[in-house]
Short mmCIF file of the C-alpha atoms (twelve columns), coordinates in Angstrom:
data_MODEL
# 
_entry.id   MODEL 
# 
loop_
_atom_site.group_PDB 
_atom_site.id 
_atom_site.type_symbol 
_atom_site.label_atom_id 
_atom_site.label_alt_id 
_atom_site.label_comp_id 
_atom_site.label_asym_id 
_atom_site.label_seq_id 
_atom_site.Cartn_x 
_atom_site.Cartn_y 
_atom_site.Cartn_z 
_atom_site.pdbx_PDB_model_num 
ATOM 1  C CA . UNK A 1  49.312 206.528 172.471 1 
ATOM 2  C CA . UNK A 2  49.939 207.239 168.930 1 
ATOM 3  C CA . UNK A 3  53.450 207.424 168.201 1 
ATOM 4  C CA . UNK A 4  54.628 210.888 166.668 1 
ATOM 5  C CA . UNK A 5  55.721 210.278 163.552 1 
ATOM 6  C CA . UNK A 6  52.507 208.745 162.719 1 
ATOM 7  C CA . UNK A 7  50.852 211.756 162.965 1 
ATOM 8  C CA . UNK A 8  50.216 214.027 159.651 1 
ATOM 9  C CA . UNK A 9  50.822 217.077 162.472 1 
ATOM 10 C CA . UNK A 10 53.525 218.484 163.780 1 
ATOM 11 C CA . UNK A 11 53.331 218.873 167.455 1 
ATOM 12 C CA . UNK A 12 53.371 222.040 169.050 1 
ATOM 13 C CA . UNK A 13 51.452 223.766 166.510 1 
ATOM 14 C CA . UNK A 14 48.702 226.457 166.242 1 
ATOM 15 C CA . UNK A 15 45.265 224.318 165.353 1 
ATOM 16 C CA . UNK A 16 42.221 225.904 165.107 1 
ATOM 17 C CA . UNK A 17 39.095 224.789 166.260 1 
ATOM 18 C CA . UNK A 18 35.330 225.365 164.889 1 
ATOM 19 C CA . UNK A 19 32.679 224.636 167.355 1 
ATOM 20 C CA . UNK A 20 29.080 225.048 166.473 1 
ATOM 21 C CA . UNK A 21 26.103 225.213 169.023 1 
ATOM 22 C CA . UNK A 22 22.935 227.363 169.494 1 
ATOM 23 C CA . UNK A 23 23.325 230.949 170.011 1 
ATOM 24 C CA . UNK A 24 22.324 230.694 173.669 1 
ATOM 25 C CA . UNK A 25 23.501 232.357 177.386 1 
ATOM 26 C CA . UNK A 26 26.538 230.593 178.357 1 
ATOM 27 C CA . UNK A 27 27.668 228.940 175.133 1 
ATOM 28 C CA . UNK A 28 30.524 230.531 174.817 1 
ATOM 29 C CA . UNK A 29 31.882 230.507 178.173 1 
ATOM 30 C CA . UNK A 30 31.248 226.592 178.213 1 
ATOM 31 C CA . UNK A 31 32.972 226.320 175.472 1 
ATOM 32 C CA . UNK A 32 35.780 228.741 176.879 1 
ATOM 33 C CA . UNK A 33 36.066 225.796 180.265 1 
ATOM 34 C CA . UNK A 34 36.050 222.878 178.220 1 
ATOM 35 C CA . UNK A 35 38.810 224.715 175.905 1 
ATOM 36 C CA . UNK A 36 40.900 226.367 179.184 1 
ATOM 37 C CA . UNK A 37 40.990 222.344 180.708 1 
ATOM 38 C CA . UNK A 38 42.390 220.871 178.386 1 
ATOM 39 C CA . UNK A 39 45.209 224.485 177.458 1 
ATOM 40 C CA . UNK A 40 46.007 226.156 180.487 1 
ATOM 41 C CA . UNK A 41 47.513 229.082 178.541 1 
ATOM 42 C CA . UNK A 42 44.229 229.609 175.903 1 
ATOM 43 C CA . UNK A 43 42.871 233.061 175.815 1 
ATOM 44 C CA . UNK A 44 39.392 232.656 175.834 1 
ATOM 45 C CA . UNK A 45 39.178 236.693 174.376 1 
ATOM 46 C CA . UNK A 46 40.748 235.343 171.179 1 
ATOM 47 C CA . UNK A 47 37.640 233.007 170.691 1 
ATOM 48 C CA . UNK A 48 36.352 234.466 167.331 1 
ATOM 49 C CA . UNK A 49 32.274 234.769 166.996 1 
ATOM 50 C CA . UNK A 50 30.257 233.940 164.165 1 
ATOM 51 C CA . UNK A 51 26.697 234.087 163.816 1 
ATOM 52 C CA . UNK A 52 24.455 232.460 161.026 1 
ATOM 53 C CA . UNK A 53 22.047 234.196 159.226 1 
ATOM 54 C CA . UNK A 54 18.754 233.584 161.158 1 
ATOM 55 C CA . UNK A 55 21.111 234.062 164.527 1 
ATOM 56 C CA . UNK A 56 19.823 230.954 166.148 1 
ATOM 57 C CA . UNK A 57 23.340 229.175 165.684 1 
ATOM 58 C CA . UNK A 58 26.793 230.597 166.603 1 
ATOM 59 C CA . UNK A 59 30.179 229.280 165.077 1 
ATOM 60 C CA . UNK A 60 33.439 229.479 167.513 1 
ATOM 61 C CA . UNK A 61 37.044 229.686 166.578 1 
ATOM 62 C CA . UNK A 62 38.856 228.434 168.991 1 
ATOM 63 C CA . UNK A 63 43.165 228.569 167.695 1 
ATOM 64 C CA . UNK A 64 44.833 226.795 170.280 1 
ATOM 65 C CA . UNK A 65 48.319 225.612 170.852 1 
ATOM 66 C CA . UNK A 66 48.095 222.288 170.594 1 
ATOM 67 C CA . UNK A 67 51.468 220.058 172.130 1 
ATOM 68 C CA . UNK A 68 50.002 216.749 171.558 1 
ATOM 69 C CA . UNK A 69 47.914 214.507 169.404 1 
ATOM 70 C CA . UNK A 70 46.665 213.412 172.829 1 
ATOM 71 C CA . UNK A 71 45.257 216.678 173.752 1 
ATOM 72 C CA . UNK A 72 43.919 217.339 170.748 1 
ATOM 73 C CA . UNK A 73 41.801 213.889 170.962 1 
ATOM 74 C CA . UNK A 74 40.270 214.916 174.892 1 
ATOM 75 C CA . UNK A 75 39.429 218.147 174.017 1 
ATOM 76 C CA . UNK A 76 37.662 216.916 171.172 1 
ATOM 77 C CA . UNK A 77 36.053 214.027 173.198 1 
ATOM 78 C CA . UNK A 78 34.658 216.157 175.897 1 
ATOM 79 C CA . UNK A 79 33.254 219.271 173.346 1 
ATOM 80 C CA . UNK A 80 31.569 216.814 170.948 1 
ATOM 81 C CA . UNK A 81 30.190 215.499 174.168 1 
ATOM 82 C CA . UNK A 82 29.246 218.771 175.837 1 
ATOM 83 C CA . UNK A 83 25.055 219.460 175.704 1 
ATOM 84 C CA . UNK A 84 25.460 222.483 175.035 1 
ATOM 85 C CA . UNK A 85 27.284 221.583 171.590 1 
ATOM 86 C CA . UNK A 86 25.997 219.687 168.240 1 
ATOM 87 C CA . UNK A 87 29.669 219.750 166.203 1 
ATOM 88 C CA . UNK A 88 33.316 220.326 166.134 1 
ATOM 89 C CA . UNK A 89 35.619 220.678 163.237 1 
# 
């Protein structure tokens, strides 16, 4: 465990999340379950939508409320290793 004031964030915070996939069926309600098990409390209507210009990728703004540097790490872990995904920021 990484001890807080090692961290360049201050914990809880708002911290946005960009996931990028395919624009597919389903993508963003995976997303939304990976997200929603990791913060109860995350509206999955605030997930903002954006698609690129040829519409076969979709970008995801996820804002979350993150409480740890911990939680922030497994979320990360299990999107970036999610199929359905190719990157997080």
């Amino acid at each position: 465990m990484i001890d807080p004031k090692d961290s360049l964030i201050e914990y809880p915070c708002e911290f946005p999340l960009k996931v990028f996939g395919e624009a597919q069926a389903g993508f963003v309600q995976a997303v939304a379950s990976v997200v929603l098990a990791h913060v109860p409390d995350f509206d999955s209507n605030s997930i903002e939508q954006r698609g690129s210009s040829n519409a076969r990728y979709l970008s995801l703004t996820c804002t979350i409320r993150a409480t740890s540097r911990e939680q922030l790490d497994n979320l990360y872990r299990d999107l970036t290793s999610h199929p359905m995904v190719k990157m997080v920021l």
